[in-house]
PALUM-716635 format. One record per residue (C-alpha): z negated, x, y. Coordinates in nm, 3 decimals, decimal comma. Each point is the difference from the previous one (the first is absolute). Layout:
BEGIN
+---------+---------+---------+
|       Z |       X |       Y |
+---------+---------+---------+
|       Z |       X |       Y |
...
+---------+---------+---------+
This chain:
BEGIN
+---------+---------+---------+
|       Z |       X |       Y |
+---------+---------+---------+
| -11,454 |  10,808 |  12,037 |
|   0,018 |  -0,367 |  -0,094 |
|   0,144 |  -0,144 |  -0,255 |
|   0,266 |  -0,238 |   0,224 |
|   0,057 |   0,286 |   0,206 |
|   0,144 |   0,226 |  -0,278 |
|   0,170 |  -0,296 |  -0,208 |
|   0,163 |  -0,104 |   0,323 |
|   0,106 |   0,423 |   0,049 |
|   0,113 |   0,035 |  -0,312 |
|   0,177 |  -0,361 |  -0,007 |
|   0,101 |  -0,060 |   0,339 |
|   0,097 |  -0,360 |   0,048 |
|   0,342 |   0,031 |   0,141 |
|   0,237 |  -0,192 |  -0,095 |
|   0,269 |   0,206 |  -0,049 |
|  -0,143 |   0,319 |  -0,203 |
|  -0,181 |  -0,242 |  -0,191 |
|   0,289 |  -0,199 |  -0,135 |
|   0,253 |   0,341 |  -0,038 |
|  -0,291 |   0,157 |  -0,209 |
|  -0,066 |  -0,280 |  -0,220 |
|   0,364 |  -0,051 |  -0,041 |
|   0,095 |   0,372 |  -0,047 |
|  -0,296 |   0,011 |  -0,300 |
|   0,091 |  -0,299 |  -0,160 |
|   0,380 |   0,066 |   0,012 |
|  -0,030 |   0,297 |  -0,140 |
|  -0,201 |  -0,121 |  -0,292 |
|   0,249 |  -0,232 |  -0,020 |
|   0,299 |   0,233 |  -0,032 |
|  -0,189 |   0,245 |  -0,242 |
|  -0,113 |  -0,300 |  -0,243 |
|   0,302 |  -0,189 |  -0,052 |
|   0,281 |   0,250 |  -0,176 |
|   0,365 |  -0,041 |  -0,045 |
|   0,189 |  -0,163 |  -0,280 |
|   0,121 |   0,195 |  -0,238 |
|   0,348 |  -0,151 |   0,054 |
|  -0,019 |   0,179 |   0,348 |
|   0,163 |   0,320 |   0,010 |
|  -0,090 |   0,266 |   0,290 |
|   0,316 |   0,168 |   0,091 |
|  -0,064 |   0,418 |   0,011 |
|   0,131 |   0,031 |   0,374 |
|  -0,269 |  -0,300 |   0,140 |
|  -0,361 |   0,184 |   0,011 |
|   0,122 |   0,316 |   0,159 |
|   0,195 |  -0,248 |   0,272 |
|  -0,320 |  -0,198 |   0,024 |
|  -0,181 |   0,306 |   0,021 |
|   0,216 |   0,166 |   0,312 |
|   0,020 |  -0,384 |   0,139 |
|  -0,425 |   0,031 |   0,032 |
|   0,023 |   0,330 |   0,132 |
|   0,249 |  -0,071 |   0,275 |
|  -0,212 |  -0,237 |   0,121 |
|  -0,326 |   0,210 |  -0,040 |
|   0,178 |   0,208 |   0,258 |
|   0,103 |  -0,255 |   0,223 |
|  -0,344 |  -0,130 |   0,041 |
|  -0,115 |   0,362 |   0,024 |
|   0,217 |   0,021 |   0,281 |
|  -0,017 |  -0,283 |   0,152 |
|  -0,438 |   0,088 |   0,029 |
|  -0,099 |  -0,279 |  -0,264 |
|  -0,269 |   0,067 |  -0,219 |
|   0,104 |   0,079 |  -0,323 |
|  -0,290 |  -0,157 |  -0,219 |
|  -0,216 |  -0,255 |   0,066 |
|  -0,273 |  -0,007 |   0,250 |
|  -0,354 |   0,110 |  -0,150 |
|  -0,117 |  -0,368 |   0,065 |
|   0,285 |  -0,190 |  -0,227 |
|  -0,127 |   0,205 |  -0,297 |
|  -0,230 |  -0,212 |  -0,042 |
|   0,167 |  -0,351 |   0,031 |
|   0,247 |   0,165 |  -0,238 |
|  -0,241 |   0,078 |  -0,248 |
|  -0,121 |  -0,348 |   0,006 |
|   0,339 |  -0,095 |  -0,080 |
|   0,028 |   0,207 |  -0,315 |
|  -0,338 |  -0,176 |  -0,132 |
|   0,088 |  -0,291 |   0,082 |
|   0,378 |   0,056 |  -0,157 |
|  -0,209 |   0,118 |  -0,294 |
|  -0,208 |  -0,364 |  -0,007 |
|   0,309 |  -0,211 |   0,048 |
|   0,246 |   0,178 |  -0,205 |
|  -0,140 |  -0,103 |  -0,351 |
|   0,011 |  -0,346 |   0,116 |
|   0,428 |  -0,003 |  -0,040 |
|   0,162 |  -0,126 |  -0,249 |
|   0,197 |   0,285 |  -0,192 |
|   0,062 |  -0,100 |  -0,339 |
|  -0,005 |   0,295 |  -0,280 |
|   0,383 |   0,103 |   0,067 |
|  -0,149 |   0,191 |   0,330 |
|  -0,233 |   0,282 |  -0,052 |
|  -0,126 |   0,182 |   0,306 |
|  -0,062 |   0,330 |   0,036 |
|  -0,273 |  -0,009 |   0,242 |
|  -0,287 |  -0,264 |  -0,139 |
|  -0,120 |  -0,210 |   0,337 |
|  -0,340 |   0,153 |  -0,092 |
|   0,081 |   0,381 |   0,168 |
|   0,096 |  -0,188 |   0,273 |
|  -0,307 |  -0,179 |   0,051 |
|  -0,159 |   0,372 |  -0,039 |
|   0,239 |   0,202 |   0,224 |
|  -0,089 |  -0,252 |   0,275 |
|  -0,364 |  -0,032 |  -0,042 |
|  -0,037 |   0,437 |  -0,010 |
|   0,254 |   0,008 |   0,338 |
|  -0,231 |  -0,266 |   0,136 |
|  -0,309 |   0,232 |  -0,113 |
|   0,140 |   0,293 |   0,161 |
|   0,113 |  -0,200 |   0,314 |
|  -0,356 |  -0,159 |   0,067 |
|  -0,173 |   0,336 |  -0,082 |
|   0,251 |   0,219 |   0,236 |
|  -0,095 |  -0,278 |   0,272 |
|  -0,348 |   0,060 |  -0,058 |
|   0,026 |   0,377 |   0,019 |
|   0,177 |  -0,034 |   0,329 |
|  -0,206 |  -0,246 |   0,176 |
|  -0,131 |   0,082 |   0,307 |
|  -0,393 |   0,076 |  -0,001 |
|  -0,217 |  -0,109 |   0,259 |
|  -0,343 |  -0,203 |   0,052 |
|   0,211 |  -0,297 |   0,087 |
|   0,189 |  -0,014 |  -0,316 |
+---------+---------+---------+
C-alpha cells in the first residue's frame, strides 16, 4: 500500500471527524492538566449525580442507535490532539501556586502510542492487492 493511501485511511480528511477528534484529545488534556483550587470544595452528593447524569445519557444514545464511542477513524485525529496538547501545554503561563498532576509530557506520549496503534491497526487492515 502507499504511503498517501494509508495516511489518508488512517486520517481521513473530513472535516468534521477531524476537528471533533482533535478537539476531544486536546480537551481532555486540557481538563486532566489543569486541577482545582484548593478553595473549591466538591460537595459528597455531585460525582454520583454526575455519574447517573452520564449514564442516562449513555442510554439515551444507546437507544436512540448512536454510537457510543468514537468511530475507529477519529482515534487518530484524537491522538494527535493529545500530542499536540502535550507540545502546547508547557507553553502556559502557570506560575508556581498551580501544580498539575498530569505533566504535559504523558500527554505528548499517550497521543503519540494511540497514534502508533491507530496507524499500525490501519496497516493491518488494509486491503491487499497488486494495485495497492
Amino acid at each position: 500500500m502507499k504511503l498517501t493511501t494509508w495516511l489518508s485511511r488512517a486520517f481521513p480528511l473530513e472535516r468534521r471527524p477531524a476537528a471533533g477528534g482533535l478537539l476531544s484529545g486536546f480537551l481532555l488534556a486540557v481538563v486532566l492538566w489543569l486541577p482545582l483550587p484548593e478553595a473549591v470544595k466538591i460537595p459528597a452528593w455531585l460525582p454520583p449525580v454526575l455519574l447517573l447524569a452520564a449514564l442516562a445519557v449513555l442510554l439515551v444514545l444507546y437507544a436512540a442507535g448512536r454510537p457510543l464511542l468514537a468511530p475507529p477513524h477519529v482515534l487518530g485525529w484524537r491522538g494527535l490532539g493529545l500530542a499536540a496538547a502535550g507540545l502546547l501545554l508547557p507553553l502556559v503561563p502557570l506560575g508556581g501556586a498551580v501544580r498539575t498532576a498530569s505533566p504535559p509530557a504523558a500527554f505528548l506520549a499517550a497521543g503519540l502510542l494511540l497514534i502508533a496503534i491507530h496507524l499500525i491497526k490501519t496497516w493491518r487492515t488494509a486491503p491487499t492487492g497488486s494495485g495497492s
